[in-house]
N, C-alpha and C positions, 0 to 999 in steps of 0.2 A: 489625506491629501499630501500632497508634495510640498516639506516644508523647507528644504535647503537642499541646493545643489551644490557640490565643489569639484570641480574640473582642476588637474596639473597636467603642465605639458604632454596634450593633446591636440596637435591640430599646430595652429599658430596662437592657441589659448596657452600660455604658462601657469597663471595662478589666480586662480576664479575663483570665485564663493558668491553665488545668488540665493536671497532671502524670498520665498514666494510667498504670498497670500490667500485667503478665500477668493472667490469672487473670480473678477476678470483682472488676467494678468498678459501684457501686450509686449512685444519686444519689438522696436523700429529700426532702422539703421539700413545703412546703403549697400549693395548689393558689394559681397565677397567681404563686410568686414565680419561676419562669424556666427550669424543668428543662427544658418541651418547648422555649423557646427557643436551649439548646444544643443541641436534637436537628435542630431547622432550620438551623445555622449550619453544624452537619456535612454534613445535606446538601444546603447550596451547595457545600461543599468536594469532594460527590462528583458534581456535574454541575445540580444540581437550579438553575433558572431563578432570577435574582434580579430584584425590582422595587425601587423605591429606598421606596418604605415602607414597607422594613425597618430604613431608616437612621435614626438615633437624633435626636428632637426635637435641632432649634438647630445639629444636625450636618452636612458637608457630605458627606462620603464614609464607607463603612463597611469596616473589616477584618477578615478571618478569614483566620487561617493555622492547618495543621496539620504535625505531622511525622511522618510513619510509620517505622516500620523496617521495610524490606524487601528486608534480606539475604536473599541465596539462592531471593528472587522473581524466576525465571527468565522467566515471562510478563509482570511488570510493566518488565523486561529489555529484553524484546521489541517490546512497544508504547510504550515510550517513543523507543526508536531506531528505532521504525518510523517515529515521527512525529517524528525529526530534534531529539529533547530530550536531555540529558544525563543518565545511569544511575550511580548508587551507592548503598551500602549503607542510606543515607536518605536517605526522598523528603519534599520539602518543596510544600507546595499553597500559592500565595496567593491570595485573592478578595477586590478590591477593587470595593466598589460605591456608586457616586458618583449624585449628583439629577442633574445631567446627561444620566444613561444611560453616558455614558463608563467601561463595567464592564469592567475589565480581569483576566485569570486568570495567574498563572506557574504554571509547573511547574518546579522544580528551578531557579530563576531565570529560567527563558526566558520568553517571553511563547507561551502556547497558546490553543487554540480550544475553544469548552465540549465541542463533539464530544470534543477529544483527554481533556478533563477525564472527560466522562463514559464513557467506556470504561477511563479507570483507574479511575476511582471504585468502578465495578459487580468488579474485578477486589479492592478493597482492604474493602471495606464493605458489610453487607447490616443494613438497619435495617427491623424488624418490630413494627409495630405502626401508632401514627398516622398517620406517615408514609407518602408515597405510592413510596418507593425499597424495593421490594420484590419480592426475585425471586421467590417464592412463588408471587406471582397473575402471572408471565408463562411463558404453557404451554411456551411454549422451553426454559424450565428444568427441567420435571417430565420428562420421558426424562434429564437428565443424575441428577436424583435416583433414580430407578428405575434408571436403571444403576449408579451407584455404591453403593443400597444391593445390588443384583442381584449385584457385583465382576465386572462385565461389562468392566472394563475392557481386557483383552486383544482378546476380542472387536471392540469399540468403536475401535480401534488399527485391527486387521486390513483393520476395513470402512473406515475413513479411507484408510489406503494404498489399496486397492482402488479406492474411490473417485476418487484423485485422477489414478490411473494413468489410467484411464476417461474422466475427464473431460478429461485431457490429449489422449488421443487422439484423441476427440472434437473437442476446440478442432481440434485438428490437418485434422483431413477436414472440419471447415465451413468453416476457412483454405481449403483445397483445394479443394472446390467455389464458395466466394464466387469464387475467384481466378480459376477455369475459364472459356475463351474458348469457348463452345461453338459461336459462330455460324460456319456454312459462309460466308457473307462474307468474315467476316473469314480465315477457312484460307485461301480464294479471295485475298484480299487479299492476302496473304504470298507466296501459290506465284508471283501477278503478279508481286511487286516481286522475288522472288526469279530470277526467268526473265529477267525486264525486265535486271535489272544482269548476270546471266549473258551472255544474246545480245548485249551490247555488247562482249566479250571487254575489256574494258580492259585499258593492260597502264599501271603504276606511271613515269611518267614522258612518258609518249605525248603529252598533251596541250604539254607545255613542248617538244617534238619540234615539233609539227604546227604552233604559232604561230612559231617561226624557222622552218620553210619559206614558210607564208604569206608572212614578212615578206621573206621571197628574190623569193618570184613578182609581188609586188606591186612590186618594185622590181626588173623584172627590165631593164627598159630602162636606168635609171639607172645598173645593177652593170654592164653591156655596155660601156656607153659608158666608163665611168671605166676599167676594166679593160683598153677597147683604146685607151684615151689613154695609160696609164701602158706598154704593152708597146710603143707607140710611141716616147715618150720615151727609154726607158732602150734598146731596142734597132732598130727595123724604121727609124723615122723616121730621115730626112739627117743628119746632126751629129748623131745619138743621143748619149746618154750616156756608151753601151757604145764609139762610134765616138772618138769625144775620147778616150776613157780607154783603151781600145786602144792609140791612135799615142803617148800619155803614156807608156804601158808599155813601147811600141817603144823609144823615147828612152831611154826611164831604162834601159830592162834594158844598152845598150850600155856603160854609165860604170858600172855598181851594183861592177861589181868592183876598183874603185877605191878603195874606202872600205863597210869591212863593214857600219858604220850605216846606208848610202846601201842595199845591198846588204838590207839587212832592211824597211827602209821602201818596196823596189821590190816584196820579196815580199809584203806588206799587203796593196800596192796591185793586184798580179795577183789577190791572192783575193777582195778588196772585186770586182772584173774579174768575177771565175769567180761569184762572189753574186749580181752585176745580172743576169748573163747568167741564170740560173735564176731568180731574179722572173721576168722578162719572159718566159720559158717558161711559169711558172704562171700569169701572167695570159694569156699568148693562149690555154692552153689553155682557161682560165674561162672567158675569154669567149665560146670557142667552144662551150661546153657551154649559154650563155646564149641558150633558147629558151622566151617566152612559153607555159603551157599552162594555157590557162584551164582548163580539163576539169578537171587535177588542184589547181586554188585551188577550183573548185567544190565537190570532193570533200573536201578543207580542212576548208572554212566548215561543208560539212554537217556533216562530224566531230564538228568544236569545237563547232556547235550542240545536239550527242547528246548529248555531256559535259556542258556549260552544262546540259541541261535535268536531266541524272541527279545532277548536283550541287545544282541548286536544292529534289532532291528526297529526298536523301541522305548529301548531306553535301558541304563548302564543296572537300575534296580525292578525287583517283581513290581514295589511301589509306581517305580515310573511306567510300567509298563501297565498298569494297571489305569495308571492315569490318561495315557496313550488315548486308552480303549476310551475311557470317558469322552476324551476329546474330541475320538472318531465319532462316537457315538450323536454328539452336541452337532458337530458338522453337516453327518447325513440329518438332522432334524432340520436344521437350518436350509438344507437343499429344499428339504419335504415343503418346508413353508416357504420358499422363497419364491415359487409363484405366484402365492397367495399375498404375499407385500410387494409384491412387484404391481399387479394387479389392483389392489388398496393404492399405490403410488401411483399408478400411470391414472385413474379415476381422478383424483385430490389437483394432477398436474394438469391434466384435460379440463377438469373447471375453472383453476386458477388462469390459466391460460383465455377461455373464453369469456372471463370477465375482462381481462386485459383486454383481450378483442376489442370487448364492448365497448369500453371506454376508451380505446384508440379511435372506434368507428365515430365515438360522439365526437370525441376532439378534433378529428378532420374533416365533420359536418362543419363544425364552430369554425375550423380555420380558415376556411371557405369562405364562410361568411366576414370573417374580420376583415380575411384578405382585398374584399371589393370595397370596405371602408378605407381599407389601409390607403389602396390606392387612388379614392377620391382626395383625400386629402393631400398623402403625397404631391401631386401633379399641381393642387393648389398652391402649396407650400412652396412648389419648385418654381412656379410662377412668380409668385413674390419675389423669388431669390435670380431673377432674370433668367429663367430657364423654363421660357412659355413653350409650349410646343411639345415639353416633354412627356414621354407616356410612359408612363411606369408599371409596373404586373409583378404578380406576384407567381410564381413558376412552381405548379406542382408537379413532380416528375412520377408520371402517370406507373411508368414500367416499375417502377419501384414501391411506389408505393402500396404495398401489400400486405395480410399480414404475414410472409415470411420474412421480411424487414422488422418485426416490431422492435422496437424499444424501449428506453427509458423516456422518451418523449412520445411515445409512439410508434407509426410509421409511415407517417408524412414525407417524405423528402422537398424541403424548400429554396426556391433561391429565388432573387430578386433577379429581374431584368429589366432594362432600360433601353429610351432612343431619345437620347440627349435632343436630337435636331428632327424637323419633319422628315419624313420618307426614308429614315435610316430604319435599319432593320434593326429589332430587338436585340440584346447582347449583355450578359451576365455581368454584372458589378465588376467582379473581377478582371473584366478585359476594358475596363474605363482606362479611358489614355491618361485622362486632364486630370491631376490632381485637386485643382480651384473644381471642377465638377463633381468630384468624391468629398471634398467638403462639404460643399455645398446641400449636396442629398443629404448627408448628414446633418449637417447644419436643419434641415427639415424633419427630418427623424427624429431628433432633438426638441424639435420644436412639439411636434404633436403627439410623443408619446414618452411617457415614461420608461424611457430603455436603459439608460446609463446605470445599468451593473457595475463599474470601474469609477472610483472618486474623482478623479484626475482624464480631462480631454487636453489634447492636443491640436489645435489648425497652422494646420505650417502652411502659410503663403495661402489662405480661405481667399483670399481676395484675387486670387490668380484669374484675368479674363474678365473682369469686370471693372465698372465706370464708378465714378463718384457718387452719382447718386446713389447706384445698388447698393455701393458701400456702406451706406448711412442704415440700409436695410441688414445686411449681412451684419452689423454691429448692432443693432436692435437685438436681432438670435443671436448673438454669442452673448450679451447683457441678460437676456431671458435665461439662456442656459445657465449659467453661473451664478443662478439664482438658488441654482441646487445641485451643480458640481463646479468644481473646479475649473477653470478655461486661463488655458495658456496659449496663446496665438500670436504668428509671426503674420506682421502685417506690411504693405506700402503704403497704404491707404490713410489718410487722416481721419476721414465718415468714420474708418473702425478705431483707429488709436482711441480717438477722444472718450470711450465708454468704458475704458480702464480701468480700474481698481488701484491697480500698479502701473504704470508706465517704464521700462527701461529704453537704454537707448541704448545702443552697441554698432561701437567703432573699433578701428585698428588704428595703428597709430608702428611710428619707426623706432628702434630703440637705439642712444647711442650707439651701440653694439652695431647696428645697420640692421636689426631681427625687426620681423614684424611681429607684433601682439596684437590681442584682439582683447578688448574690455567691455565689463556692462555697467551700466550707471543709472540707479535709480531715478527717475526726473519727477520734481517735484513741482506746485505755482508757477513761475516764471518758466523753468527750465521746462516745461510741458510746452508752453505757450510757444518756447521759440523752435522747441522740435515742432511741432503741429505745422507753425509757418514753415519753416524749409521744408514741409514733407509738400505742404500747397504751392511755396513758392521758389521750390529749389536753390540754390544758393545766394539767391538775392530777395533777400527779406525785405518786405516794407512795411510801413503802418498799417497799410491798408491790407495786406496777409496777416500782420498778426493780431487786427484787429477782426478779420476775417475767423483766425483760430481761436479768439477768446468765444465769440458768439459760437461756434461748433461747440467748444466744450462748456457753455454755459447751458446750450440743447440738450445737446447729453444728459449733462447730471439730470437737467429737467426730466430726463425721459427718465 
């Protein structure tokens, strides 16, 4: 509920702070000294647009802050962390609005967007009368009221799951066919590049193979010639290497036994002997195997030209290109089956869908049926409240309502219509002139059904078009109400003041300055008693009004 408001230079209000209650909380006061201007400042607090001439003469920026308690509000919970703001047991609103335009909003300290503002707002406060912040007149609202007085609530549950399963599935197979490649092209396209990388048989290291052979054939003269110079030197050639080191070895082997050291430095030297001698083996053999073949540098070059080009097209390695293939391959499988879950999908979405049906079709049996309760008793209720005559209906909008409509409620389309007086023609909530008449239905609403989704009501000026006695009645239901929300209502009327909770009283007054302000003043015992008389006996009080006002609110409390 709404537990403090604080108003700055806003309006002809400078520096306000009201303390609210449970229950019924009343504000009286004579006309222009500032009651509907707290009814505006609240709803900037619940989303409603600010322009800066609201800001107070000589002022340069204006403040309103409120504080709700909204423990164990699980969806103001929800919508705050959905919108990345911080949640606890009280919510705090600021609205700062500056000549600049530089209007800035918090929620709970953080700085927000009026979007974020106005969807808590509608979640925390519904204000009914002059005000333009009223769910009543938006037909969005009239199915949640016709179900909740209906206690369709189960129901109403059933078809949201239903719903959402439906529509998930749904999401899912236009996922599925958005994604779908259907062109024979492109199949075409894959089965080529899939064939393409196949017939080249690549094998994972080939190509670092094929450029060391090149690099052999391209230099096949220069490997010859080197190859049979070194099996020259070390063995065939006159004074070879192998020849010197032969006749050394002849030498030494005679003495080596003379001296063991000598004797192990002779054996070295035979084996370094027996080493040249195998070089020079494997180079004459090289070089004998060193025969120019153009053919197979040809066959090379094409190779490595195949690779180059399947890589340019594929990927920078044989690896990736190998991988390529894999991928094409995974692809065209996925085409192969993707009729086959398209098919599994469109089945799974065609049932989920027909239960949805199903239980739209029941819920707009049931609504049907609520709706000719609803409006018995409405027209009753409207009676009470001096509004005999009126016929009320509940409006199903035939063309729409289909299931190409469905929803998360259904697909019902609802709205309420009225004819306030005999012989007028029906006419949608929304085109209600009289604000005291849009209370007042409300006020009925109220009375016969559990609908107040929002902790916090509004009646600005309920009593608008009505007498004293109705009064007495219209304060009965807003006492009823506030049994189980909040009710904050501007009143003229004494019949409603007296069943208060809270009483304020709100005047203006002149300031040395020559400024007008505007103040609220708790009233409490006495101070009730003598507002109540001036509201019955205008500025000339007697015994006999204020004896008049004690017996009214002695009724009251009785009631």
């Amino acid at each position: 509920m709404l537990v403090e408001l604080t108003i700055r230079d806003f309006a002809i209000i400078d520096n306000l702070s009201i303390g609210f209650g449970p229950g019924l909380n009343v504000f009286t006061g004579e006309t222009g000294a500032g009651k509907s201007i707290i009814i505006d400042a609240l709803s900037l607090i619940l989303g409603d647009r600010a322009t800066s001439d609201v800001i107070r003469t000589s002022r340069d920026e204006a403040y309103i802050e409120a504080l709700f308690d909204t423990a164990d509000c699980r969806h103001i919970k929800d919508l705050l962390e959905g919108a990345g703001l911080e949640y606890s047991d009280t919510l705090v609103i600021k609205r700062v609005i500056q000549r600049n335009g530089r209007n800035r909003i918090y929620i709970n300290g953080s700085l927000a967007t009026l979007v974020t503002l106005s969807e808590v707002g509608r979640h925390l406060v519904d204000i009914y009368g002059q005000s333009e912040h009223q769910s009543l007149t938006r037909p969005d609202e009239h199915v949640e009221v016709l179900d909740g007085f209906g206690g369709l609530g189960s129901l109403r549950r059933e078809m949201s799951s239903a719903y959402r399963e439906w529509l998930s599935l749904k999401r899912r197979l236009d996922d599925l066919l958005q994604g779908e490649k259907k062109s024979a092209q492109y199949i075409e396209l894959l089965n080529f590049q899939a064939e393409e990388i196949e017939r080249s048989r690549l094998r994972i290291g080939e190509d670092e193979e094929l450029e060391k052979e090149r690099n052999i054939l391209r230099n096949t003269e220069r490997i010859f010639e080197a190859t049979s110079r070194a099996e020259g030197v070390i063995y065939s050639d006159t004074g070879s290497v192998t020849e010197r080191l032969g006749s050394m070895v002849r030498d030494l082997r005679e003495i080596a036994d003379l001296d063991e050291g000598l004797k192990k430095a002779v054996e070295r030297l035979e084996g370094t002997l027996y080493e040249l001698e195998d070089l020079a083996g494997f180079f004459r053999d090289y070089a004998g195997r060193m025969e120019f073949d153009a053919g197979r540098l040809d066959e090379i070059e094409a190779r490595l030209d195949e690779i180059g080009k399947l890589k340019r097209k594929y990927g920078s390695t044989i690896e990736e290109i190998l991988r390529k293939k894999e991928d094409i391959e995974r692809e065209l499988q996925g085409i192969e089956t993707h009729e086959e879950r398209v098919r599994e999908l469109r089945e799974k979405e065609g049932l989920a869908r027909n239960r949805a049906l199903k239980i739209a079709g029941r819920l707009a049996e049931e609504r049907r049926k609520v709706s000719r309760r609803l409006k018995e008793r409405m027209e009753a209720e409207l009676k009470d409240l001096g509004m005999g005559g009126t016929v009320f209906e509940v409006v199903f909008d035939e063309e729409r309502d289909s299931p190409s409509h469905l929803g998360e409620k259904g697909y019902d389309r609802v709205s309420f219509h009225i004819s306030p007086n005999p012989g007028e023609g029906l006419k949608p909530l929304s085109r209600i002139a009289s604000g005291g008449e849009l209370s007042r239905i409300m006020l009925a609403m109220k009375g016969i059904s559990a609908v107040g989704r929002v902790p916090t009501v509004v009646f600005d000026e309920v009593d608008s078009g009505i007498g004293g006695s109705m009064g007495a009645v219209v304060g009965r239901k807003l006492k009823k109400i506030s049994r189980t929300s909040q009710v904050i209502c501007i009143t003229h009327l004494p019949q409603i003041a007296v069943f208060a909770d809270r009483h304020y009283h709100v005047s203006k007054y002149a300031t040395p300055e020559g400024r007008t302000v505007s103040r609220v003043v708790e009233l409490k015992g006495e101070q009730r008693v003598e507002d109540i008389s001036r509201m019955l006996g205008g500025t000339h009080i007697t015994d006999t009004t204020k004896r008049h006002a004690r017996e009214l609110l002695r009724t009251a409390k009785g009631d």
